[in-house]
N, CA, C and O atoms as CSV, one atom per row, in Angstrom:
chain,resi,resn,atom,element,x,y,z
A,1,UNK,N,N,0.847,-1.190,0.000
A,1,UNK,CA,C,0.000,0.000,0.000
A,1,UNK,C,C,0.883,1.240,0.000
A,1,UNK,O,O,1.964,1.358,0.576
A,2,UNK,N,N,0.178,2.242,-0.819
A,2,UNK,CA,C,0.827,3.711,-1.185
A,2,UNK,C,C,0.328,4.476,-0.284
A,2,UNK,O,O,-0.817,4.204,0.080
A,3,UNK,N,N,1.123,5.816,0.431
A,3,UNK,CA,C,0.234,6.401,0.931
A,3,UNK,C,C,0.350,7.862,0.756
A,3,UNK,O,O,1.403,8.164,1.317
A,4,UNK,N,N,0.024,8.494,0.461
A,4,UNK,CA,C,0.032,9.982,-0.120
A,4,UNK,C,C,-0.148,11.127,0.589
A,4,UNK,O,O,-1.014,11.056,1.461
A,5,UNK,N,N,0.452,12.215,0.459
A,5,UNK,CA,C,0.225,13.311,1.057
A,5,UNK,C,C,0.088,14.744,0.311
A,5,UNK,O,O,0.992,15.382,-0.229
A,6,UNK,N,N,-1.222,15.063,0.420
A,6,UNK,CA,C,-1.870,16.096,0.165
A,6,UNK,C,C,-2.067,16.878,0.498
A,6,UNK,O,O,-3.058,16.980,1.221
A,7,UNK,N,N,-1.050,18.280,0.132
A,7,UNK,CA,C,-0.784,19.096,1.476
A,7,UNK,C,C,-1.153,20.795,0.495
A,7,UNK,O,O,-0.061,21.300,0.237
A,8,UNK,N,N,-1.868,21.337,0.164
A,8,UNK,CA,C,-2.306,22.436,0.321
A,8,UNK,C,C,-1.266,23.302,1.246
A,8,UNK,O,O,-0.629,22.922,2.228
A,9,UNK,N,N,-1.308,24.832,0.496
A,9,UNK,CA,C,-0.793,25.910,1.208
A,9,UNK,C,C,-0.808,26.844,0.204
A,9,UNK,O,O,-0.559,26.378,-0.908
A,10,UNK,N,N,-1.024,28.010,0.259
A,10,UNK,CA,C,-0.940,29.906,-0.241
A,10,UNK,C,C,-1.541,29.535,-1.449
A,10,UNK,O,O,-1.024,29.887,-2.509
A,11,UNK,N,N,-2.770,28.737,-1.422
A,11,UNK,CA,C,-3.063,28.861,-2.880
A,11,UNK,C,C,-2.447,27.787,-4.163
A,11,UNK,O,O,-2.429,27.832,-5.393
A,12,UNK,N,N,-1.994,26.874,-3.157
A,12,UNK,CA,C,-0.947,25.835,-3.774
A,12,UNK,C,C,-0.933,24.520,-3.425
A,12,UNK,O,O,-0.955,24.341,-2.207
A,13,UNK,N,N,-0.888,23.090,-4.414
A,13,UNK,CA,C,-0.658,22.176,-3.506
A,13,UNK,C,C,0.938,21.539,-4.040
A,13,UNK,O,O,1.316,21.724,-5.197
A,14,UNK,N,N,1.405,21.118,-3.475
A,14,UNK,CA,C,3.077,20.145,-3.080
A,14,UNK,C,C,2.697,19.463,-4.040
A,14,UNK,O,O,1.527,19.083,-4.037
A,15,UNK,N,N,3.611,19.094,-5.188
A,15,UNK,CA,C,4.136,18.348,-5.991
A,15,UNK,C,C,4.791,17.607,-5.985
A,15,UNK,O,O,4.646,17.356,-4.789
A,16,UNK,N,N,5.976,16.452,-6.504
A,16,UNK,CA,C,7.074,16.132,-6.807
A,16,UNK,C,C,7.164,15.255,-8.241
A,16,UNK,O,O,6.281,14.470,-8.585
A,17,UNK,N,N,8.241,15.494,-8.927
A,17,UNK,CA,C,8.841,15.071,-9.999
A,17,UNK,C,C,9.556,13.769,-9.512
A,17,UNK,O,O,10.688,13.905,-9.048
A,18,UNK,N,N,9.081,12.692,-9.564
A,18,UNK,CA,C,10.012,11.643,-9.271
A,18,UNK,C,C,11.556,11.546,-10.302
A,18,UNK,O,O,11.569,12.080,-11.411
A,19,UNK,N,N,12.476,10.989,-9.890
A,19,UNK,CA,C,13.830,10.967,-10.709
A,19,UNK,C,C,13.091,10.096,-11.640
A,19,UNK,O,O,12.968,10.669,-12.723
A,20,UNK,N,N,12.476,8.757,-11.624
A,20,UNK,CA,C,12.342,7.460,-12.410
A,20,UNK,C,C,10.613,7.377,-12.169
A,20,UNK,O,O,10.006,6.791,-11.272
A,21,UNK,N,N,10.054,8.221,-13.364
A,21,UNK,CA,C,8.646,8.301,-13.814
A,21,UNK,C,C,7.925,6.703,-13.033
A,21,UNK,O,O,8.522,5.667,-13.330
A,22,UNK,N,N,6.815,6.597,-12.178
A,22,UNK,CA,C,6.471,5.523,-12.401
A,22,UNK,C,C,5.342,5.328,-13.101
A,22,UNK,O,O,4.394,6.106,-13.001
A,23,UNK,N,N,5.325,4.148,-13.970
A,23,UNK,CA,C,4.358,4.524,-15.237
A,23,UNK,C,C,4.680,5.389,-16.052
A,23,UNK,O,O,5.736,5.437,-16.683
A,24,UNK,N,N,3.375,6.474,-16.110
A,24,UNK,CA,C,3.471,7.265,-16.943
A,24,UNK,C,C,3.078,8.870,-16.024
A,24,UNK,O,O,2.490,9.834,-16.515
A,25,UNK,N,N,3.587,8.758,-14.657
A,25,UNK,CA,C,3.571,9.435,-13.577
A,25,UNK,C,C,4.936,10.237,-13.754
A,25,UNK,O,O,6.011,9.666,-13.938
A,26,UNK,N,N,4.794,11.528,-13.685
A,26,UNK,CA,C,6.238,12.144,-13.761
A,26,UNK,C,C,5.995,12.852,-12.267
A,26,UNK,O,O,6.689,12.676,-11.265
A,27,UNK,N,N,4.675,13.804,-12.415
A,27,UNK,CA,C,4.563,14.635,-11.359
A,27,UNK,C,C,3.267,13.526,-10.155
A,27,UNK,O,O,2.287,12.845,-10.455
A,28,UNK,N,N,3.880,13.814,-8.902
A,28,UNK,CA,C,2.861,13.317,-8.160
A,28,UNK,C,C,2.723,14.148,-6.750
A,28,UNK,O,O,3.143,15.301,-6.663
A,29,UNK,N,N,2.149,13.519,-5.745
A,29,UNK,CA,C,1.690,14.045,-4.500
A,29,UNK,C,C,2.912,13.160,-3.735
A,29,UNK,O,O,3.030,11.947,-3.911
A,30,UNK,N,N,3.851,13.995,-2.811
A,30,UNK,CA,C,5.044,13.239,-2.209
A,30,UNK,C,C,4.507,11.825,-2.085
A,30,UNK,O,O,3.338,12.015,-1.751
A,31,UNK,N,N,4.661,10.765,-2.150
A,31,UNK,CA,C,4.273,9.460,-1.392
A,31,UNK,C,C,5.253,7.990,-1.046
A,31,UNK,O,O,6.415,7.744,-1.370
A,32,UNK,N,N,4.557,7.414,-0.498
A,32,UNK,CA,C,5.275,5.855,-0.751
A,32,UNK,C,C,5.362,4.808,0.088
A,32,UNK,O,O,4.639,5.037,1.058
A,33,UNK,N,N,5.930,3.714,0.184
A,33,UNK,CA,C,4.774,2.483,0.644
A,33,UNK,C,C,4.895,3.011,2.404
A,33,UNK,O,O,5.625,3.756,3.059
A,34,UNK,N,N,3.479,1.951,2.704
A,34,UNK,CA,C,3.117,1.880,4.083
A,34,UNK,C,C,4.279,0.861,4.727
A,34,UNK,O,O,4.412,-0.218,4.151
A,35,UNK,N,N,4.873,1.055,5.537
A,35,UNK,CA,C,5.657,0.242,6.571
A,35,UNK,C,C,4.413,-0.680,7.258
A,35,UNK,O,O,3.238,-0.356,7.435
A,36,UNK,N,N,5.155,-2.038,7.600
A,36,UNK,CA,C,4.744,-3.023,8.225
A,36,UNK,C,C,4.318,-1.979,9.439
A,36,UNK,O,O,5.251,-1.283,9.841
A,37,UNK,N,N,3.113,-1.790,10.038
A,37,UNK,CA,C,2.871,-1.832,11.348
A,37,UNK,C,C,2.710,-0.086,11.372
A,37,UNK,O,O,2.601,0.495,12.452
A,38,UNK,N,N,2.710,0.392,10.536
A,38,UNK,CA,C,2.768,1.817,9.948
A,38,UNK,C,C,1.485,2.241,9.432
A,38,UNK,O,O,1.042,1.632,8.458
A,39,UNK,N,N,0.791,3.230,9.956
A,39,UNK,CA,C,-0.690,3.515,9.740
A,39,UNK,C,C,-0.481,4.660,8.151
A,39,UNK,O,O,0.511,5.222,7.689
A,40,UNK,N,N,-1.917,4.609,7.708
A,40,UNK,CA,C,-1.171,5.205,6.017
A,40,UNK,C,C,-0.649,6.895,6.767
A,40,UNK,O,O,0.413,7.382,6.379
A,41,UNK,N,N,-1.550,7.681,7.874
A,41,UNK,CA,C,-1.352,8.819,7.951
A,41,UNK,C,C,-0.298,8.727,8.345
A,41,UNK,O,O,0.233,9.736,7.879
A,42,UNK,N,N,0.791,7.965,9.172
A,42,UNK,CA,C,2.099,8.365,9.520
A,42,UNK,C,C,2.937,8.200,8.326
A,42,UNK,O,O,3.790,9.088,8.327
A,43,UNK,N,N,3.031,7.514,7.424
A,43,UNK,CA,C,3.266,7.111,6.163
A,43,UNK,C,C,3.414,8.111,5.681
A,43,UNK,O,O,4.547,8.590,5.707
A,44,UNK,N,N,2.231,8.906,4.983
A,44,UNK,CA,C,1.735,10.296,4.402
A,44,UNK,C,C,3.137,11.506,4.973
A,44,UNK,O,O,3.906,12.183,4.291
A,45,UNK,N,N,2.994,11.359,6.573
A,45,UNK,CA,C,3.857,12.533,6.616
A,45,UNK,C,C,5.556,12.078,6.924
A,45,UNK,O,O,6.512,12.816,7.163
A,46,UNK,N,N,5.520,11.175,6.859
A,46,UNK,CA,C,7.083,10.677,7.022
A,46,UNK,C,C,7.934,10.962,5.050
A,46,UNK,O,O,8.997,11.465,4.687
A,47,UNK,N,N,6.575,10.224,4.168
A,47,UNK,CA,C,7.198,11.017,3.455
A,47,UNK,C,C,7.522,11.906,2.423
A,47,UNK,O,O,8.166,12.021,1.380
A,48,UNK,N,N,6.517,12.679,3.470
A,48,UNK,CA,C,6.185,14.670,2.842
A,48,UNK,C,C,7.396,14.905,3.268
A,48,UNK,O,O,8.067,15.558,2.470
A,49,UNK,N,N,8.194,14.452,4.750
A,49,UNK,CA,C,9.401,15.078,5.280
A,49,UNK,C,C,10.458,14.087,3.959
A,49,UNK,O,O,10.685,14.594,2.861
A,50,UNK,N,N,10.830,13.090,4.226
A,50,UNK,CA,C,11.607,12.383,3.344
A,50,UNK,C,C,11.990,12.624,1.755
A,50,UNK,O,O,13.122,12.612,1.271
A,51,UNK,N,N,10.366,12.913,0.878
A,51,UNK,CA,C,11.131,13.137,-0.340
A,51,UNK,C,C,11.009,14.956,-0.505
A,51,UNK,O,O,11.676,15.600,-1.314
A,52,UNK,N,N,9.982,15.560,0.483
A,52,UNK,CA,C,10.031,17.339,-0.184
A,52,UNK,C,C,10.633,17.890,1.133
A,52,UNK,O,O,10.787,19.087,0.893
A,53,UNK,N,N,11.028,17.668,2.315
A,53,UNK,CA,C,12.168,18.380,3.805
A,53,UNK,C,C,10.629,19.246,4.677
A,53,UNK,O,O,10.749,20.301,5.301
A,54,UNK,N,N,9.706,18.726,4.559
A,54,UNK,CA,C,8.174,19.470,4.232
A,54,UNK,C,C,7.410,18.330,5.785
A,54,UNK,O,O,7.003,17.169,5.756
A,55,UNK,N,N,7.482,19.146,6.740
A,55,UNK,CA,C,6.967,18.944,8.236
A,55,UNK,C,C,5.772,19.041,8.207
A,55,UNK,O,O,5.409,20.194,8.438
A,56,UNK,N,N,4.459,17.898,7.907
A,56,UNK,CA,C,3.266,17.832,7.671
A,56,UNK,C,C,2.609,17.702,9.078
A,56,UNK,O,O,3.321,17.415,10.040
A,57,UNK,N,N,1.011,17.943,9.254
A,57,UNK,CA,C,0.034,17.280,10.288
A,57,UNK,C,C,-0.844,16.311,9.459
A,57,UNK,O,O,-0.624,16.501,8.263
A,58,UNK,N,N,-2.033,15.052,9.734
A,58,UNK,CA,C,-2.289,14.849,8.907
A,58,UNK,C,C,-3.567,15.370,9.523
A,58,UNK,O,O,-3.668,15.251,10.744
A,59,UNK,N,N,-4.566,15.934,8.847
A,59,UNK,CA,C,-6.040,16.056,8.756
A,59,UNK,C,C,-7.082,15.202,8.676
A,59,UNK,O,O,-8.014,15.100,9.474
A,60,UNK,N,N,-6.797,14.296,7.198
A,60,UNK,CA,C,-8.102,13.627,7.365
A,60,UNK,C,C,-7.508,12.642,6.206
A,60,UNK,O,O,-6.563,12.883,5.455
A,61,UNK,N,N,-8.382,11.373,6.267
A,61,UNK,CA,C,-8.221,10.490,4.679
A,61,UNK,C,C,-9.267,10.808,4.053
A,61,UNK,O,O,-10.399,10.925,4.522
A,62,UNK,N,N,-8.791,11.017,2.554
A,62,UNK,CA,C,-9.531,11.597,1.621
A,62,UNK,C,C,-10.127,10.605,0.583
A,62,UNK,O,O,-10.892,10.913,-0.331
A,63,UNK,N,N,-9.481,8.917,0.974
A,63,UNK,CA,C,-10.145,7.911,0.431
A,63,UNK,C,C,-9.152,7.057,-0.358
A,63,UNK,O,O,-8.222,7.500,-1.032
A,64,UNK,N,N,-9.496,5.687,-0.173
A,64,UNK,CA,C,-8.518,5.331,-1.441
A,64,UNK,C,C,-9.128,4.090,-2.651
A,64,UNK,O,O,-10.160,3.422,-2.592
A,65,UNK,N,N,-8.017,4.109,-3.744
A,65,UNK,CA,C,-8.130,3.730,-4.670
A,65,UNK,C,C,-6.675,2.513,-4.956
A,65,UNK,O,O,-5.578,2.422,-4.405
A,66,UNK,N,N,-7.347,1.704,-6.098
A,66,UNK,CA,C,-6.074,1.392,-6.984
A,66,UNK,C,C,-5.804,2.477,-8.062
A,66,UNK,O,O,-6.570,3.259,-8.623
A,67,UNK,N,N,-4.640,2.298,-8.155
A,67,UNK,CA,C,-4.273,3.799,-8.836
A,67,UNK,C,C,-4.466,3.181,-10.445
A,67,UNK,O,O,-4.056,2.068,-10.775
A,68,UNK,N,N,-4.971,3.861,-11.102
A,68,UNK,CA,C,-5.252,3.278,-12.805
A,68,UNK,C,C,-3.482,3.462,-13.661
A,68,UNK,O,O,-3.150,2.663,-14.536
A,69,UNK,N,N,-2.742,4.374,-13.304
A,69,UNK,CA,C,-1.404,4.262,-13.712
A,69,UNK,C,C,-0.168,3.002,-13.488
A,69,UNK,O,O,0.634,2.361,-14.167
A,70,UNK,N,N,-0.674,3.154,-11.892
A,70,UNK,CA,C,0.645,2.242,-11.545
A,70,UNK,C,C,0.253,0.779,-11.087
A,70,UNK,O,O,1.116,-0.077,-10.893
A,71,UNK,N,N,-1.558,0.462,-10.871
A,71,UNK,CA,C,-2.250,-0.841,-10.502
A,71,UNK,C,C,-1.809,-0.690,-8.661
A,71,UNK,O,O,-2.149,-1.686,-8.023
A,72,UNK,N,N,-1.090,0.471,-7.796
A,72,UNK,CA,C,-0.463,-0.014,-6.927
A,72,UNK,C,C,-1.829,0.747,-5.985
A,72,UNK,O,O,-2.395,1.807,-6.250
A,73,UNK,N,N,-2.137,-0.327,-4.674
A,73,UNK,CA,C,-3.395,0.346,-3.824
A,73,UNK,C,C,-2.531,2.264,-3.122
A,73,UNK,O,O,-1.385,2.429,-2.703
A,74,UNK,N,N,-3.397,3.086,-3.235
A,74,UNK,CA,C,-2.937,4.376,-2.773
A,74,UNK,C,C,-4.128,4.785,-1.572
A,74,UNK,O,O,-5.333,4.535,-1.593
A,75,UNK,N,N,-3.502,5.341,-0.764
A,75,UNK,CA,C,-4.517,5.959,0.436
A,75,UNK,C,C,-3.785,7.653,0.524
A,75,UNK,O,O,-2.636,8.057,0.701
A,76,UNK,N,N,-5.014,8.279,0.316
A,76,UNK,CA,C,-4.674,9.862,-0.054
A,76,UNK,C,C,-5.047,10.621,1.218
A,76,UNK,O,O,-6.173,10.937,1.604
A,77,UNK,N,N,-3.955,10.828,1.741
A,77,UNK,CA,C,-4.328,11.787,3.143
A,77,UNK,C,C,-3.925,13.496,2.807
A,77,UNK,O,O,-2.848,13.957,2.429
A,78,UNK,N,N,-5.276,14.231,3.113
A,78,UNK,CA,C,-5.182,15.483,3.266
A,78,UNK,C,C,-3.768,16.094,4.293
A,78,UNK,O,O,-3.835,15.679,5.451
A,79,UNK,N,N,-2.998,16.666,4.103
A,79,UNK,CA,C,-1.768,17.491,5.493
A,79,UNK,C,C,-2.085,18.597,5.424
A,79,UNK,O,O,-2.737,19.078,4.498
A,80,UNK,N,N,-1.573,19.335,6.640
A,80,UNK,CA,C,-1.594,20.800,6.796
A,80,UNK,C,C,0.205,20.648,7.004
A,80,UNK,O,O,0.746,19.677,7.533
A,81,UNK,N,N,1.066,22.100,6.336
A,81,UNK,CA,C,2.016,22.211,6.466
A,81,UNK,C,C,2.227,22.952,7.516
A,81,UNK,O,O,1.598,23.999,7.670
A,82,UNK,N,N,3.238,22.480,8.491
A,82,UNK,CA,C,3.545,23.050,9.242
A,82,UNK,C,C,4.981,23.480,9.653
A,82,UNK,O,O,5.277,23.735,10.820
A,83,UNK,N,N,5.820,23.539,8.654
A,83,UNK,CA,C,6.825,23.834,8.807
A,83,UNK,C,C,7.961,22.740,7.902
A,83,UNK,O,O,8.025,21.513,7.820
A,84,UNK,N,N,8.940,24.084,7.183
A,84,UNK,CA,C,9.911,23.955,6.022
A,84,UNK,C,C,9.931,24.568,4.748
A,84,UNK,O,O,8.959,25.174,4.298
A,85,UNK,N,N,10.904,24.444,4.207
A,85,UNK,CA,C,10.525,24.927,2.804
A,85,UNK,C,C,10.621,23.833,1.735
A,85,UNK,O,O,11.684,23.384,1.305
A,86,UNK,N,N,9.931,23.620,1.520
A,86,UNK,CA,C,10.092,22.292,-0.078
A,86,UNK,C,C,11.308,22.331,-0.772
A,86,UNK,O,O,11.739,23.386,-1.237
A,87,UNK,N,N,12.032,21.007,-0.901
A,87,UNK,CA,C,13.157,21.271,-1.789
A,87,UNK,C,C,13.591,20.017,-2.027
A,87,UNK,O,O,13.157,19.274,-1.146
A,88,UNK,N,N,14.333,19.373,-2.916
A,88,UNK,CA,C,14.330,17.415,-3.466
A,88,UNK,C,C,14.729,16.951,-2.166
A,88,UNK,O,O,15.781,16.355,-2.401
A,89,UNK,N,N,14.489,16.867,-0.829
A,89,UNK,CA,C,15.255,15.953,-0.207
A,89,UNK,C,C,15.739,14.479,-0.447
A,89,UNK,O,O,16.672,13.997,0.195
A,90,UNK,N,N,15.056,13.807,-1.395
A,90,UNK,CA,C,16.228,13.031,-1.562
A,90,UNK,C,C,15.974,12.986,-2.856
A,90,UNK,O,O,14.988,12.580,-3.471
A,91,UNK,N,N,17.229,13.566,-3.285
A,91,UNK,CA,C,17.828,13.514,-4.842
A,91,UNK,C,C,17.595,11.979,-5.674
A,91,UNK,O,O,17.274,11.868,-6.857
A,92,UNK,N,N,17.812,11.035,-4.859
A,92,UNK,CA,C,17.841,9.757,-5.722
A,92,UNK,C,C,16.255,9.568,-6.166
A,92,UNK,O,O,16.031,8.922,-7.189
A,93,UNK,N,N,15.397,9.999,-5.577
A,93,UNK,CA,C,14.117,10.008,-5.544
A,93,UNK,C,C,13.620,10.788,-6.084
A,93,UNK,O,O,12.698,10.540,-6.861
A,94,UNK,N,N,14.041,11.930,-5.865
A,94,UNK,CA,C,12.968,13.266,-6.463
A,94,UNK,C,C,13.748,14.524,-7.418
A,94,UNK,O,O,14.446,15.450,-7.005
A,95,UNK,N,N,13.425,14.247,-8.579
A,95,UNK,CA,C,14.196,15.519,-9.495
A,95,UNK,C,C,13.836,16.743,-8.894
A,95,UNK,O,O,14.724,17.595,-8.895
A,96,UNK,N,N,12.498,17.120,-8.258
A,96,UNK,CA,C,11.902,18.405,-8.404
A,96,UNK,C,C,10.920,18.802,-7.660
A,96,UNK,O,O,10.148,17.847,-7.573
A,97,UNK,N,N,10.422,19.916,-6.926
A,97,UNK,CA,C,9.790,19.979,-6.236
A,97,UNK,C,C,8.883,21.025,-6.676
A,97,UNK,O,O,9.439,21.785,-7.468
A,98,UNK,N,N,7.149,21.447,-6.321
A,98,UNK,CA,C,6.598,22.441,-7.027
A,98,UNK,C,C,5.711,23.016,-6.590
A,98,UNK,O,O,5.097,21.988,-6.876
A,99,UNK,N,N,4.787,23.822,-6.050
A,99,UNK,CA,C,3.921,23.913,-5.818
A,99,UNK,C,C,2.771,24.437,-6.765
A,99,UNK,O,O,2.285,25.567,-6.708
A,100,UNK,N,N,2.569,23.872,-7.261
A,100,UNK,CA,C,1.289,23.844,-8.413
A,100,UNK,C,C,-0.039,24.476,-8.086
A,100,UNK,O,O,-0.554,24.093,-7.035
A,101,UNK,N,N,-0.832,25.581,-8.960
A,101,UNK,CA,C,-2.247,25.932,-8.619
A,101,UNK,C,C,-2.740,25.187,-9.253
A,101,UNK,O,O,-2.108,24.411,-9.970
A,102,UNK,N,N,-4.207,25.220,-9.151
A,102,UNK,CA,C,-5.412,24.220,-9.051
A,102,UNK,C,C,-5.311,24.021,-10.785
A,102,UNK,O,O,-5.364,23.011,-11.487
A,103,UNK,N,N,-5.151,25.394,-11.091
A,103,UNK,CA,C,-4.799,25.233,-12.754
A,103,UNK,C,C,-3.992,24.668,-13.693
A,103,UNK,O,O,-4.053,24.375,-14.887
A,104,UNK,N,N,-3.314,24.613,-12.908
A,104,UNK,CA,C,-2.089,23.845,-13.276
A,104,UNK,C,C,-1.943,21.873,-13.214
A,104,UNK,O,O,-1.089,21.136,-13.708
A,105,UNK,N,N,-2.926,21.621,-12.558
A,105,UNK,CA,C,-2.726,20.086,-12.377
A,105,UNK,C,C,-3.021,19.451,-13.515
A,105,UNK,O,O,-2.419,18.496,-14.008
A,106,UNK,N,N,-4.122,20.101,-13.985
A,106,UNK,CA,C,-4.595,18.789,-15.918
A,106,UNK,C,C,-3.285,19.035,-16.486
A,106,UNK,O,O,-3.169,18.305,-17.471
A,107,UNK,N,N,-2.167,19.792,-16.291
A,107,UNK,CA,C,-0.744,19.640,-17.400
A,107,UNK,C,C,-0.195,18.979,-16.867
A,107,UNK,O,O,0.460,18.129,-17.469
A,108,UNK,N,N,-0.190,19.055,-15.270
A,108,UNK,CA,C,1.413,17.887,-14.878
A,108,UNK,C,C,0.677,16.876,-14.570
A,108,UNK,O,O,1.316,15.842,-14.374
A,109,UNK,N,N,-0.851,16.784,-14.416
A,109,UNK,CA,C,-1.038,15.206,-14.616
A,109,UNK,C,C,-2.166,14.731,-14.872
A,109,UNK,O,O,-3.172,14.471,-14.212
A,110,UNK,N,N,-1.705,14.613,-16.481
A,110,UNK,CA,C,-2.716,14.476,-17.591
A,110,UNK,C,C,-3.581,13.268,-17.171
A,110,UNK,O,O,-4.738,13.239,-17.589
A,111,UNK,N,N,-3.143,12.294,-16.403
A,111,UNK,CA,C,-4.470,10.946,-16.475
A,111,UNK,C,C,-5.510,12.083,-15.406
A,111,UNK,O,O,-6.712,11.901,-15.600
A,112,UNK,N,N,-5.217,13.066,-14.462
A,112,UNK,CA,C,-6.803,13.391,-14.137
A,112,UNK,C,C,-6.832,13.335,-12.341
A,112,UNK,O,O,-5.882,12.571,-12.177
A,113,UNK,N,N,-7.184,13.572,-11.335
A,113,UNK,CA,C,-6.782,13.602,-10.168
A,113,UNK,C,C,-7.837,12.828,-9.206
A,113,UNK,O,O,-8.952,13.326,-9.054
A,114,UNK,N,N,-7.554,11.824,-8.668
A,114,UNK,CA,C,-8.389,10.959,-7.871
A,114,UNK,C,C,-9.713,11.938,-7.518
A,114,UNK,O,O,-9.402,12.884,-6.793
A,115,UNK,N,N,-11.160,11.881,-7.906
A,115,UNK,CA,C,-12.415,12.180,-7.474
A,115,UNK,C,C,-12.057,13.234,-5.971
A,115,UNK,O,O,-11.891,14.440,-5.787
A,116,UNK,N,N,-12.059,12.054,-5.141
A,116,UNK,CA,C,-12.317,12.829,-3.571
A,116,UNK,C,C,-10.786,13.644,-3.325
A,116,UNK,O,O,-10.793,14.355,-2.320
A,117,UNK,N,N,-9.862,13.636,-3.879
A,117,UNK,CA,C,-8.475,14.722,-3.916
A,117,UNK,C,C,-9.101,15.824,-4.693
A,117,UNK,O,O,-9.200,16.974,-4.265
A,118,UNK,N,N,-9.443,15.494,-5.643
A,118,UNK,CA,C,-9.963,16.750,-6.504
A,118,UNK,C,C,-10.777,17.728,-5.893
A,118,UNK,O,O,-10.545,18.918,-5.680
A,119,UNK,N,N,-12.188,16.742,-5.540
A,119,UNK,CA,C,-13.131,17.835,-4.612
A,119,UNK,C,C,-12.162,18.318,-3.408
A,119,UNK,O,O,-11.761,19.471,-3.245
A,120,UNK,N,N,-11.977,17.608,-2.897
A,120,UNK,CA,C,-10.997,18.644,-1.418
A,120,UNK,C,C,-9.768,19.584,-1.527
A,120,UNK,O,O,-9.346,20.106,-0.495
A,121,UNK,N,N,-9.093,19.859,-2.870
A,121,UNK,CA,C,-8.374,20.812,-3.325
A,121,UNK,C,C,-9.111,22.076,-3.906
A,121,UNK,O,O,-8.739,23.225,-3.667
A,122,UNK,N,N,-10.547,21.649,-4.951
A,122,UNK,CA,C,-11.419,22.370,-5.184
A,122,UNK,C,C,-11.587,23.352,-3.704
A,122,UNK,O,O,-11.408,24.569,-3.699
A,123,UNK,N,N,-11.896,22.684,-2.707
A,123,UNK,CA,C,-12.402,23.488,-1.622
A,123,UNK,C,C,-11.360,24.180,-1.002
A,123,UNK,O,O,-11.664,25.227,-0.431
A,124,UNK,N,N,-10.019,23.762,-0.992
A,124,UNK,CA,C,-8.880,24.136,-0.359
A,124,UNK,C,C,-8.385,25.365,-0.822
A,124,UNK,O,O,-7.984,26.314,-0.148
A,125,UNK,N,N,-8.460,25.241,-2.128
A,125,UNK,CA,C,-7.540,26.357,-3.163
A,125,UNK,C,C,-8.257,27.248,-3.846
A,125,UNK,O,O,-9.377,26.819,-4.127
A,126,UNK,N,N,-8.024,28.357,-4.229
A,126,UNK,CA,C,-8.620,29.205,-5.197
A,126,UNK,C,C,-8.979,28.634,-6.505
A,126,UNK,O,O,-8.533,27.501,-6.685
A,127,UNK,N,N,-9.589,29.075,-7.345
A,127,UNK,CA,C,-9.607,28.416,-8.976
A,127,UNK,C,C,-8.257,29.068,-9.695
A,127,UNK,O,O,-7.986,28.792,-10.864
């Protein structure tokens, strides 16, 4: 299991460019697998800190899916940032870091944004 972190701020949500596309995934929401014995929300913010240096809370689960790109199960947790500035923390992992407006997501990720992420960024962010 995947676990994701969805972290909103100034009108913006957290990106990352993985180094090694998975699928046909270039840009995503920091994430990655659940540890044995590891709940998805600690997951979520271990690694918002790990791949963007990005000190999350988690809020709420926003639901999950099999992901139609990668077939891999994902659990999408809403964060509030609470401290850092975004930047590749780990290079082997992450080319790039971004904070993207709401407008901006159908370009960096053309398959389309999980239903219940979508509505709760809708509400989060400006248009």
């Amino acid at each position: 299991m995947i676990a994701a972190a969805v972290i909103p701020h100034a009108a913006h949500v957290l990106l990352i460019r993985r180094a090694t596309p998975e699928a046909a995934l270039a840009w995503s929401f920091p994430a990655g697998k659940v540890d044995p014995g590891e709940s998805p929300t600690s997951a979520a913010v271990r690694e918002a800190l790990e791949e963007s240096g990005v000190t999350v809370a988690p809020l709420q689960l926003l639901g999950e899916r099999t992901h139609p790109a990668t077939g891999l199960r994902v659990v999408y947790v809403a964060c509030q940032l609470l401290d850092g500035t975004a930047y590749p923390a780990s290079p082997r992992e992450v080319a790039e870091v971004r904070w993207a407006s709401l407008g901006e997501l159908p370009e960096l990720i053309p398959g389309g944004i999980y239903a219940p992420v979508q509505a709760f960024l809708e509400g989060a962010l400006p248009p």
